[in-house]
C-alpha positions in Angstrom: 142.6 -76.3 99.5 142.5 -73.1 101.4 142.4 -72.6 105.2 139.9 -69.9 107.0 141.7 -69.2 109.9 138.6 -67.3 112.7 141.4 -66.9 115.5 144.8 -68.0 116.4 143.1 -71.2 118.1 141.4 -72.9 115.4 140.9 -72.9 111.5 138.5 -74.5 108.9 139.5 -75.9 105.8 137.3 -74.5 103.1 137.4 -74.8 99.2 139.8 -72.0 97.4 137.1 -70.3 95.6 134.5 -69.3 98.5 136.5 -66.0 99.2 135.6 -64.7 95.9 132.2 -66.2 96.2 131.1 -63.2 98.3 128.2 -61.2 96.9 129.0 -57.7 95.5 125.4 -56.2 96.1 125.4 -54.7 99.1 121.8 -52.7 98.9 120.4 -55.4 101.5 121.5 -54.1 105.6 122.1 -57.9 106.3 125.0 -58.4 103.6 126.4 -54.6 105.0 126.7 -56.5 108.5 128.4 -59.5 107.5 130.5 -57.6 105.3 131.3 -55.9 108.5 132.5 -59.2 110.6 135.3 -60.1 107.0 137.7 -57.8 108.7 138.3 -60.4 111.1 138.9 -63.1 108.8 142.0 -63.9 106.7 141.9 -65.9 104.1 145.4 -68.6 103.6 146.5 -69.8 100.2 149.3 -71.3 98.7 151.5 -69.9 95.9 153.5 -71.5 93.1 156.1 -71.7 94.9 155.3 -73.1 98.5 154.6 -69.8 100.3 151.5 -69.4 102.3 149.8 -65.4 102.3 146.5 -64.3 103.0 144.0 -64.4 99.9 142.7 -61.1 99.1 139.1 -60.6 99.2 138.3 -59.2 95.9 139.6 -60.1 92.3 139.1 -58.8 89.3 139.4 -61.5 86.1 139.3 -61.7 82.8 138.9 -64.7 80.8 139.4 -65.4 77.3 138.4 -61.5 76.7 138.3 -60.4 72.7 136.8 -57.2 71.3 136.1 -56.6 67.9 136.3 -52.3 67.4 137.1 -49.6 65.5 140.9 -49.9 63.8 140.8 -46.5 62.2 141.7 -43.1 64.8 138.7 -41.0 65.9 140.0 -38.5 64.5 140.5 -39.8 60.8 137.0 -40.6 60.8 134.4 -38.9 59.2 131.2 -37.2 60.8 129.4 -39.9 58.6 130.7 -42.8 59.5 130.9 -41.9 63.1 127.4 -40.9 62.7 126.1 -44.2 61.2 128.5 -46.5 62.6 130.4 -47.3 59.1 133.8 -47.3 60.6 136.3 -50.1 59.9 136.5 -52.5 62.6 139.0 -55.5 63.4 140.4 -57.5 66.0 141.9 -55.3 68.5 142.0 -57.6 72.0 142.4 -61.0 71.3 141.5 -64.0 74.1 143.2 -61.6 77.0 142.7 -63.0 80.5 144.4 -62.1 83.9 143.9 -61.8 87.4 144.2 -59.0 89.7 143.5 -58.6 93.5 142.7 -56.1 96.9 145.5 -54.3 97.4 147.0 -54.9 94.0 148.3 -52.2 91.2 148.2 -53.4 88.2 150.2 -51.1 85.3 149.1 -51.9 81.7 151.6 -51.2 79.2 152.0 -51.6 75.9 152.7 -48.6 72.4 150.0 -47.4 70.7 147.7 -49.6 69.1 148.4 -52.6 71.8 145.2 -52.5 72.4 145.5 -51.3 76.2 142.7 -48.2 75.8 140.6 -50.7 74.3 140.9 -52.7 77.3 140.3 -50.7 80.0 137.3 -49.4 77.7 136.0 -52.9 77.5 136.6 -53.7 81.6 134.8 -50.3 81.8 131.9 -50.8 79.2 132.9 -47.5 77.2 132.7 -49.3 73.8 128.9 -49.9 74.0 127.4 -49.6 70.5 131.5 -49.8 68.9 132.2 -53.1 68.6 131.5 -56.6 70.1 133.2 -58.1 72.5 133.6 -62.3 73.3 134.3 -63.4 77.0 134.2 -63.2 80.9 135.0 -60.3 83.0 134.4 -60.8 86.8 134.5 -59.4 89.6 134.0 -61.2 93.0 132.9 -63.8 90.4 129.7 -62.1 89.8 129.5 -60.8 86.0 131.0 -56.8 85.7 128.2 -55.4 84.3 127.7 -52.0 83.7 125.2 -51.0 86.2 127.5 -52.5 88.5 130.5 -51.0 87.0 128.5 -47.7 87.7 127.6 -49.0 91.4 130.8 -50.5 92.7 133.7 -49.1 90.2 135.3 -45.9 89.2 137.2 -44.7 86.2 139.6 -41.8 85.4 139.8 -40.2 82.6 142.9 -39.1 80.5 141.3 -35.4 80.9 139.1 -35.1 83.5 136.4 -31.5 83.3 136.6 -29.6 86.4 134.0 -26.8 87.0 135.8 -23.7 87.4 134.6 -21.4 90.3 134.4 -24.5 92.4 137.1 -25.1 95.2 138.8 -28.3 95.4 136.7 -28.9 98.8 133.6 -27.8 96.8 134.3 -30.2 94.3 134.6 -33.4 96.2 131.9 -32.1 98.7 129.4 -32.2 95.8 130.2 -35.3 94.6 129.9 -37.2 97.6 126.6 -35.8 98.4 125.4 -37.4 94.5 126.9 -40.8 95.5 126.8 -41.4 98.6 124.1 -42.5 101.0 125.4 -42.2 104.5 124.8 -39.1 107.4 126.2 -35.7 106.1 129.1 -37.0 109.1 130.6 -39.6 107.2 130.8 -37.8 103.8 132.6 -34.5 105.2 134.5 -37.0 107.4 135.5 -39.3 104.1 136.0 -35.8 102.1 138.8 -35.0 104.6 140.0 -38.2 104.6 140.5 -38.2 100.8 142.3 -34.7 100.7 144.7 -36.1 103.2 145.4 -39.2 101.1 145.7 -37.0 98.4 147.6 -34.8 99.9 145.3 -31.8 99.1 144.4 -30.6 102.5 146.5 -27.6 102.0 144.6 -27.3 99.4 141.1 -27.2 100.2 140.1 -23.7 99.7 141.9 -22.9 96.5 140.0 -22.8 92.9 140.3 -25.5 90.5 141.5 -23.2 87.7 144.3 -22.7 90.2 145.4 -25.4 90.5 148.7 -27.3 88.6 148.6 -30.7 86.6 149.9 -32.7 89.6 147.3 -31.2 91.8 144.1 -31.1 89.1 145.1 -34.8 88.5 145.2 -35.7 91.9 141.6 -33.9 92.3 139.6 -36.1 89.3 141.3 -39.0 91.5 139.7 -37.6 94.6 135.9 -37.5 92.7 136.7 -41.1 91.9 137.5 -42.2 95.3 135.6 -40.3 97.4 132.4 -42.7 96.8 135.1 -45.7 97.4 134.8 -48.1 94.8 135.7 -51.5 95.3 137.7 -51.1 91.7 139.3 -48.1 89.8 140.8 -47.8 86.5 142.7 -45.0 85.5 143.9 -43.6 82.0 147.3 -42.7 81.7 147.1 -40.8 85.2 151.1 -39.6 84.5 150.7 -37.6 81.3 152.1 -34.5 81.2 153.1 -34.7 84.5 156.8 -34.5 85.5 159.1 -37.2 86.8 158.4 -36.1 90.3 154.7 -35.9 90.4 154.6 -38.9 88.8 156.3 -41.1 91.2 153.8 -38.5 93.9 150.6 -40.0 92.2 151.7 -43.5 91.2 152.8 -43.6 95.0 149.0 -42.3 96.4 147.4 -44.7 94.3 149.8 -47.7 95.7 149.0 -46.4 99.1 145.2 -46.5 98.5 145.0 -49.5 97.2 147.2 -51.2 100.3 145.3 -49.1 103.0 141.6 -49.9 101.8 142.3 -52.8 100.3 141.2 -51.8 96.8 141.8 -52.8 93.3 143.7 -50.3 91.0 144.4 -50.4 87.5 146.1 -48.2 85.1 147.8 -47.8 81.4 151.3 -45.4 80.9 152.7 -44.8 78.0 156.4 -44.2 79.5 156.6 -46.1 82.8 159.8 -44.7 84.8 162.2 -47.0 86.8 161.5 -45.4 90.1 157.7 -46.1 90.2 158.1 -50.0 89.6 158.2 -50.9 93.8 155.0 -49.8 93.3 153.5 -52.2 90.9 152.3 -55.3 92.1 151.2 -56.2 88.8 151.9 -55.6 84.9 150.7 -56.4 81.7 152.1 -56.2 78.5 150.0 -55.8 75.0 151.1 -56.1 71.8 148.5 -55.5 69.0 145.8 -57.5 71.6 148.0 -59.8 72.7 149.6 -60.6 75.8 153.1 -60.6 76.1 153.4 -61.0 79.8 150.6 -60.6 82.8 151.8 -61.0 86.4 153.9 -60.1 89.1 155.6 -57.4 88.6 158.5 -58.6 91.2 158.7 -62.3 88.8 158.5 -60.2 85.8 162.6 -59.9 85.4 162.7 -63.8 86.1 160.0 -65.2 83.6 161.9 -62.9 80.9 165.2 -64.2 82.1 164.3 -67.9 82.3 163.3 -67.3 78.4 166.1 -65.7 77.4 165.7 -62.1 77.6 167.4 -61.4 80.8 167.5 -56.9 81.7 170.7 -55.9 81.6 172.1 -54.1 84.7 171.5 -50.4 85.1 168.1 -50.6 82.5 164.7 -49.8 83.9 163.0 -53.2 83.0 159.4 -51.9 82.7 161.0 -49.8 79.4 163.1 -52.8 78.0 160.5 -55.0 78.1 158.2 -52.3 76.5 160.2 -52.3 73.6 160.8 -55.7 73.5 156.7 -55.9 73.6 156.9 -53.3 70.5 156.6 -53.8 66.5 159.7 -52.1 65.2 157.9 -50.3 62.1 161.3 -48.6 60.8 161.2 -51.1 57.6 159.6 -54.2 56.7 162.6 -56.1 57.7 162.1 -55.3 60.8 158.7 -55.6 61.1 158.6 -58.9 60.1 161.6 -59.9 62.5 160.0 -58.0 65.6 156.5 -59.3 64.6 157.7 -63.2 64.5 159.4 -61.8 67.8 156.9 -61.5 69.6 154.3 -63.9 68.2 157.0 -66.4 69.7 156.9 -64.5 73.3 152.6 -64.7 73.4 153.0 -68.5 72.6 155.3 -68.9 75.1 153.8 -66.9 78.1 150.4 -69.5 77.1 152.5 -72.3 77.5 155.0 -71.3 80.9 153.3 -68.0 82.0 150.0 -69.4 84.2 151.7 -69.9 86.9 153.3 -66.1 87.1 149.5 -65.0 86.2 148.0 -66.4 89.0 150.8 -65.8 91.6 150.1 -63.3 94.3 153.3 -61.6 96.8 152.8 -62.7 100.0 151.3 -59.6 102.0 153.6 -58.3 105.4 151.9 -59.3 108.8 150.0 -55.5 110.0 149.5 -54.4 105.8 146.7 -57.0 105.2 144.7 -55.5 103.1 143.2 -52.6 105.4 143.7 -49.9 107.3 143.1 -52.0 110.5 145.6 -54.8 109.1 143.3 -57.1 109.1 141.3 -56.9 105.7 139.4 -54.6 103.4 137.3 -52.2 105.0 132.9 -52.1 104.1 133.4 -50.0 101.1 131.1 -47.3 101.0 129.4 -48.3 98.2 127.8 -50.9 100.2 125.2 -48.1 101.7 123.6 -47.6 98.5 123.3 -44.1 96.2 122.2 -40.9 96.8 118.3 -39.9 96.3 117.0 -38.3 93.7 116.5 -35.3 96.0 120.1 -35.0 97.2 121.2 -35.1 93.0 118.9 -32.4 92.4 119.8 -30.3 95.2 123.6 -31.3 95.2 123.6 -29.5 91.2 121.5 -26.4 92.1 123.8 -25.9 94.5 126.8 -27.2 92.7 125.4 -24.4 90.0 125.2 -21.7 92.2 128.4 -21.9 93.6 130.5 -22.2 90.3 128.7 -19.2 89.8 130.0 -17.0 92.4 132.7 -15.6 91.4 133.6 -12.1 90.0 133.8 -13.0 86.4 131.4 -14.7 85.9 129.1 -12.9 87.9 130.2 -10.0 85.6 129.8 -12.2 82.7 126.3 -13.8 83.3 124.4 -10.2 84.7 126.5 -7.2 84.2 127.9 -7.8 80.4 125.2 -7.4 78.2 123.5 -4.2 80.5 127.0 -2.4 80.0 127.3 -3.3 76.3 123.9 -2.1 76.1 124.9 1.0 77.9 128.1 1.7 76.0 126.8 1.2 72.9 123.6 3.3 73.0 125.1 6.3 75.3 128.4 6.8 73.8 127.3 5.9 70.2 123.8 6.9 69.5 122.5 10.4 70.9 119.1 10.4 72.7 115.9 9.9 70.9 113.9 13.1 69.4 110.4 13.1 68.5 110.2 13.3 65.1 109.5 11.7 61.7 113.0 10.7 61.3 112.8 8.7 65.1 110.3 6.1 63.7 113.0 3.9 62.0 115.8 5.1 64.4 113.2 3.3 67.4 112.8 0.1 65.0 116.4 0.7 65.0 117.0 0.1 68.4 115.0 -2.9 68.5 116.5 -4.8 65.9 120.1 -3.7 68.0 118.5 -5.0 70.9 117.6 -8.3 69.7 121.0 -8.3 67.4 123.0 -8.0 70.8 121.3 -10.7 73.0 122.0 -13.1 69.5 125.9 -12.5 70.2 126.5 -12.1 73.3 124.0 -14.7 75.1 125.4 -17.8 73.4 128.9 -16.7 73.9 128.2 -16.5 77.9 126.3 -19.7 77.6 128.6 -21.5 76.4 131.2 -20.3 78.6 129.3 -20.7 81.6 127.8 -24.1 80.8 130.4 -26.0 78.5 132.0 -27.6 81.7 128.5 -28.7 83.4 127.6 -29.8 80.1 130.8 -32.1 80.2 129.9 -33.4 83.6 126.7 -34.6 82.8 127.6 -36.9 80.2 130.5 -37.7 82.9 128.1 -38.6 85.8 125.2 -39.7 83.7 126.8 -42.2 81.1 129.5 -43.7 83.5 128.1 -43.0 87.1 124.4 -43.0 85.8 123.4 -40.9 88.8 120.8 -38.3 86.7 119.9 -38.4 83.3 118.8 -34.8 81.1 115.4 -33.9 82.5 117.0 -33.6 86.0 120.1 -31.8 84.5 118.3 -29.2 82.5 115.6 -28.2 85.1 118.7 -27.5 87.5 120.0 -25.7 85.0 116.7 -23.5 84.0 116.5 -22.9 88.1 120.0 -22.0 88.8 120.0 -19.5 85.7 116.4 -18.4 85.9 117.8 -14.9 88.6 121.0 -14.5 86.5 118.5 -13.9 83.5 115.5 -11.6 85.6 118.3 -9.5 87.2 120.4 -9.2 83.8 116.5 -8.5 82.5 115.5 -6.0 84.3 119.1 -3.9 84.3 118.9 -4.3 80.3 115.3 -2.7 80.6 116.4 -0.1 82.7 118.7 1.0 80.7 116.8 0.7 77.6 114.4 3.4 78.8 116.0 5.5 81.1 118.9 6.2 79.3 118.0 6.1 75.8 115.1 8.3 75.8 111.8 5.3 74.8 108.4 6.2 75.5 107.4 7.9 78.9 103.8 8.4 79.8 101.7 7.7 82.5 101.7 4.1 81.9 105.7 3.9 82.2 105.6 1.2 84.0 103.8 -1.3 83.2 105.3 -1.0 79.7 108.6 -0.8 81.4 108.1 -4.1 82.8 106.3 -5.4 79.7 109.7 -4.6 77.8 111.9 -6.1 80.4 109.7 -9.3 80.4 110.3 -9.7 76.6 113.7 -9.0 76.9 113.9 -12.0 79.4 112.6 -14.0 76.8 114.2 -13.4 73.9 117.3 -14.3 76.3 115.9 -17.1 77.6 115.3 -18.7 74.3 118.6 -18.0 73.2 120.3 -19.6 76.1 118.1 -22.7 75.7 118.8 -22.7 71.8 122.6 -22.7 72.8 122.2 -25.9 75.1 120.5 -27.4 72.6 123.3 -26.9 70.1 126.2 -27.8 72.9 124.4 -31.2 72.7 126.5 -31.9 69.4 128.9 -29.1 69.7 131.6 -29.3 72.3 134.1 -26.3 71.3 132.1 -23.4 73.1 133.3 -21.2 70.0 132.2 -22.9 67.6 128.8 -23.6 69.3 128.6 -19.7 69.9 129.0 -18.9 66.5 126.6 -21.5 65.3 124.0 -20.3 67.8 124.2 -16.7 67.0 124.2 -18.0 63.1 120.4 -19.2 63.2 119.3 -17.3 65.8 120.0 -13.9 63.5 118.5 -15.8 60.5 115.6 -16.3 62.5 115.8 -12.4 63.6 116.1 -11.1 59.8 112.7 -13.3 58.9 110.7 -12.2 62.2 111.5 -8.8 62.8 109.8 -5.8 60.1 112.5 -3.9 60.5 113.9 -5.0 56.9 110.3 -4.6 55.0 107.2 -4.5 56.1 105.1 -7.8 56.6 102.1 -6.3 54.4 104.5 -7.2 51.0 105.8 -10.1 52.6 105.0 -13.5 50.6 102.4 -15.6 52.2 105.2 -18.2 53.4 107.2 -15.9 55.8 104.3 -15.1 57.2 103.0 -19.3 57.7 106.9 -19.3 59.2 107.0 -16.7 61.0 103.8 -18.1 62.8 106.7 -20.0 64.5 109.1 -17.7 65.2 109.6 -15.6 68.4 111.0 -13.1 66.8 108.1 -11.7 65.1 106.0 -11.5 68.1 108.7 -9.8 70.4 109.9 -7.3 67.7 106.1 -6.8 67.7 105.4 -6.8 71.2 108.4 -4.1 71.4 106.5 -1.9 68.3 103.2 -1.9 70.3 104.9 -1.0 73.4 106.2 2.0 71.9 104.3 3.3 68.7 100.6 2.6 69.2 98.7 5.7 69.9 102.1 7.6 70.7 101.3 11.5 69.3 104.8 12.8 70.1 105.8 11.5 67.2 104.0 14.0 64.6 106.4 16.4 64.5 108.5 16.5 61.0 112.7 17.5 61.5 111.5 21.2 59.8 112.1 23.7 62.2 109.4 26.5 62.5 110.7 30.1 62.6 109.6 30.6 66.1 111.8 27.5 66.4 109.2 25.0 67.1 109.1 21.5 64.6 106.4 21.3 62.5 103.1 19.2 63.1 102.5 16.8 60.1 98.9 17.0 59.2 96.7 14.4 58.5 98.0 13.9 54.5 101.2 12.5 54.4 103.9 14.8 53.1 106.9 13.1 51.3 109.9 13.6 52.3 108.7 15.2 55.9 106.1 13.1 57.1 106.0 9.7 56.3 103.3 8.4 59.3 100.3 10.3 60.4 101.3 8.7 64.2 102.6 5.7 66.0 99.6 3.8 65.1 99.5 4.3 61.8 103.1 3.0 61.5 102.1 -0.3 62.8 99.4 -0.1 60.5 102.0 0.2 57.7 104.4 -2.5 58.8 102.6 -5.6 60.4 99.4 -7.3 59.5 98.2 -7.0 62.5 98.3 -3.6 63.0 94.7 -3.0 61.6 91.2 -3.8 63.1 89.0 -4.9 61.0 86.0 -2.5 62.4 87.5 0.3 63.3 90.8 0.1 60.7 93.4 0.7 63.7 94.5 -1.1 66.4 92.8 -0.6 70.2 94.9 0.0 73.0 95.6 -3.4 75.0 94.1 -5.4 72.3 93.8 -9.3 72.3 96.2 -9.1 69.9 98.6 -8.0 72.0 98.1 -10.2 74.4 98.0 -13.1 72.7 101.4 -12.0 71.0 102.6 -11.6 73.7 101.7 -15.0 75.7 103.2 -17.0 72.2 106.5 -15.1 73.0 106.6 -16.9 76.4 104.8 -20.4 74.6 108.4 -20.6 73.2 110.2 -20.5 76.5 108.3 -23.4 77.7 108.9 -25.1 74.0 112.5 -24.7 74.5 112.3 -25.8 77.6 110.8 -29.3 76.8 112.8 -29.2 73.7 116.3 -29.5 75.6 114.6 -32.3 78.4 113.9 -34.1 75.1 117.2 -33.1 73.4 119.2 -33.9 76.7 117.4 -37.3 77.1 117.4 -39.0 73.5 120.2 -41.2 72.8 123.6 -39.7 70.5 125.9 -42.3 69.3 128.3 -43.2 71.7 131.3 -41.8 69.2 129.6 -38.3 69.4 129.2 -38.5 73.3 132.9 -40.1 73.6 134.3 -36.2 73.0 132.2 -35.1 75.6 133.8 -37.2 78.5 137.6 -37.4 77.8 
């Protein structure tokens, strides 16, 4: 029995279990106020060994927990197999259960392949679609599922993406607005609450890519707890850190769990001495077992009162790592350390409950809040975030990674200046001759070459951490899925790529010399707008490809790789589409690169006469007109017309055997160059929206 003590005048014996009996959904206002009156509660129990302490208000338990996964390394695994799930799987967690509480750190330790990843991926629901798993997991005694894992929890990851051109206030700023549902007051007010915590104030204005280990760690804790989940787990939160930032983080998460009354959970590989006051919990796995789950304070005595006392001077979270550790130096000792410890899981089942279930007593004013009196109302009991504030919180979020002077310089001033270098410094200006015909087909096929390179290379680099976020805050957070993520992403680009556009088709004509007549400039922006396209569609090809792809390289290069294949079939630059075979021209029926290499040929060659002249010069020094017979050698096209007659199918009218100015034709050549902008653009919401298997999407998030 357990006593409910309401005041200092009267109590209320209730049964032990109603504390945790509290309902985790919080979306109805009435459970949000009488979460609000638990503050002034405190809940008595008894411990194991006589001493009374208030009973925290949430726990976290597992019960009988095994997991059946993959035994083989991600990494020694095939595309194949991880492709159709043919990976070879065994019994990695085996009947694991423990307890932990508010205001609790928990440390899980254990050497690789203990099985503590797969635990905290199991508690977390990361191994959906990898395995099965047998067992309770509960929190509040309500089933953690994973929408409410998403809801009520956080996780951090080993690696965590941060979008670089974002501040560190930028960064938590955005993500409160996607998860939290309170006045604009409260989430800059909990913002600066958690960069004082986190001890980033100082901080605030500084660029992510600025910032050191410690501090970028620090900042993925931040995004976690900014939304103030009721649980958080954390993946080896001290690598690569040094001695003294680790005891710095270890230290801010014990403080956040004491002051909100939390729940915190986390695995290291090489636990230090000086960060044990800071446990109030450990478990130790070996190969799915449990060795020891418990206090962290009774830990020295449950190991002593079985004969393995620490010696004096030795950090005891280490010793009783390798105690909890196969010795794999020979089969001797594998044998010896493996009946070892097969002997310490039996005994902890048979003398370790009560050290599982015991709790410290808590210190009168540091009772599980930051009033001393209990947990605050988490602020996940408000709800989520519309859709509205997602969309506009990642337009923005977009927008402001994108102002800065790289990339600004990478995503509009890049390909205009390669453009310009190459053309003025490398190809003179354009005559009006014979010889100009395939210099001007030239050009376009350079044009359309350059966009193939260069746009996926600044896509990838502009998009690759977004593209990492979403399958963060999707998957685990489940706060947008890809139709919302990709039209943000068409909106936030769609200026980069007009103003990048339009500077390309400046360039184009002013400097090297196309076609100038009195209809300048409508063809002017007629060249422009294709331009836009052909960008467009490569930009949306390389999202398409970063789907599967995460190395921005080596999505680049594949990008570039089939758009240029595509290029080489479309454009006539090669040989003319009249001696084509009948299937390039079915496949290039569905190829944008025909119709814009066309769209540029029309632009400049039909009905152009400046181009008559052949490169012989006249003795008065004039060039000489090509007459209506071709000459070889000199004149190869009687005008610009006739040389689309010669090199698309197209290029002939079937009454009047050439092509009319503003045909149909052209129109409707160039209308299917802009059909596959809005293809590509459904593509990726259906790309972006069908499920991957989850080993693919794993390298996405850590």
């Amino acid at each position: 029995m357990s006593v409910l003590n309401m005041s200092s005048t009267y109590s209320i014996p209730i049964d032990q279990d109603l504390p945790r009996l509290l309902p985790i959904f919080f979306s109805s206002k009435k459970l949000v106020k009488f979460w609000a009156t638990l503050p002034k509660m405190n809940y008595i129990t008894t411990g194991p060994n006589g001493t009374s302490h208030p009973q925290s208000y949430h726990m976290l338990e597992l019960i009988g927990v095994s997991h059946t996964g993959p035994v083989v390394p991600s990494k020694e695994v095939f595309f194949w197999s991880k492709l159709t799930g043919s990976v070879a799987k065994g019994l990695i967690l085996k009947d694991v259960s423990f307890e932990v509480y508010s205001s609790e750190v928990m440390a899980i330790l254990g050497s690789k392949g203990s099985g503590k990843q797969a635990l905290i991926d199991v508690i977390s629901h990361r191994v959906s679609g990898q395995g099965s798993t047998k067992g309770q997991i509960l929190l509040n005694d309500v089933p953690l599922t994973l929408r409410l894992f998403q809801e009520q929890c956080g996780f951090v990851s080993r690696s965590t993406q941060l979008i670089e051109g974002l501040t560190v206030r930028q960064t938590l700023h955005y993500m409160a607005q996607m998860t939290m549902k309170t006045s604009d007051t409260i989430k800059k007010t909990r913002v600066k609450q958690v960069l004082a915590d986190l001890a980033l104030s100082g901080l605030y204005n500084r660029k992510v890519e600025h910032l050191n280990p410690s501090e970028a760690k620090r900042l993925a804790i931040g995004m976690q707890i900014v939304r103030d989940p009721l649980l958080l787990i954390l993946d080896n939160p001290t690598s690569d850190l040094d001695p003294l930032n680790t005891y710095f983080v270890i230290s801010i998460l014990s403080n956040h769990a004491k002051k909100y009354g939390r729940i915190v959970i986390l695995t290291m590989d090489k636990p230090r001495s000086d960060i044990f006051p800071f446990l109030d919990r450990v478990t130790y796995l070996c190969l799915g077992d449990i060795v020891y789950t418990g206090s962290a304070k009774m830990m020295v005595d449950y190991f002593r009162n079985i004969g393995f006392p620490c010696p004096e001077m030795e950090n005891p979270l280490m010793f009783y790592l390798c105690l909890s550790t196969v010795d794999r130096r020979n089969r001797e000792c594998f044998i010896d350390s493996s009946g070892q410890i097969a002997s310490l899981v039996d005994k902890f089942k048979q003398e370790g409950l009560n050290y599982r279930k015991y709790t410290a007593p808590v210190a009168n004013g540091n009772q599980n809040g930051p009033n001393g009196m209990g947990p605050s109302i988490p602020l996940t009991a408000y709800g989520r975030a519309s859709s509205w504030n997602v969309m506009f919180s990642l337009i923005n979020r977009q927008f402001s990674s994108s102002f800065t002077w790289i990339n600004l310089f990478r995503r509009i001033l890049l390909l205009p200046l390669f453009f310009l270098f190459l053309f003025l410094f490398i190809l003179p200006k354009l005559q009006s001759n014979q010889q100009s015909f395939q210099t001007r087909s030239g050009l376009f096929l350079n044009f359309m070459t350059t966009i193939n390179f260069l746009v996926p290379a600044i896509t990838t680099y502009s998009f690759s951490s977004h593209r990492n976020r979403f399958y963060e805050e999707s998957s685990r957070l489940s706060l947008y899925r890809g139709p919302l993520f990709i039209f943000t992403q068409i909106i936030t680009s769609l200026p980069f790529n007009l103003i990048t556009s339009l500077l390309c088709g400046c360039v184009s004509y002013w400097v090297i010399g196309l076609r100038h007549d009195t209809q300048w400039l409508e063809r002017w922006g007629l060249f422009s707008a294709i331009i836009w396209a052909l960008y467009t569609f490569a930009e949306q090809h390389t999202l398409a490809i970063m789907c599967l792809i995460k190395s921005p390289f080596i999505a680049a290069v594949t990008s570039s790789a089939f758009m240029n294949i595509y290029m080489v079939l479309g454009s006539a630059f090669l040989r003319s589409m009249l001696s084509a075979p009948d299937w390039m021209g079915y496949l290039n029926m569905a190829n944008i690169y025909y119709y814009a290499y066309w769209s540029f040929s029309f632009l400049e060659y039909h009905d152009n006469n400046h181009l008559t002249h052949s490169p012989t010069v006249l003795a008065n020094g004039a060039l000489e007109d090509c007459p209506v017979n071709v000459i070889p050698g000199r004149c190869m096209f009687i005008n610009g017309t006739h040389f689309l007659s010669q090199r698309f199918r197209e290029g002939i009218d079937s009454s009047k055997n050439l092509l009319p100015e503003w045909s149909l034709t052209h129109y409707k050549n160039y209308a299917l160059t802009f059909m596959f902008i809005l293809s590509s653009y459904c593509l990726n919401t259906f790309v972006y929206i069908i499920p991957i298997p989850g080993s693919l999407k794993s390298k996405f998030r850590d």
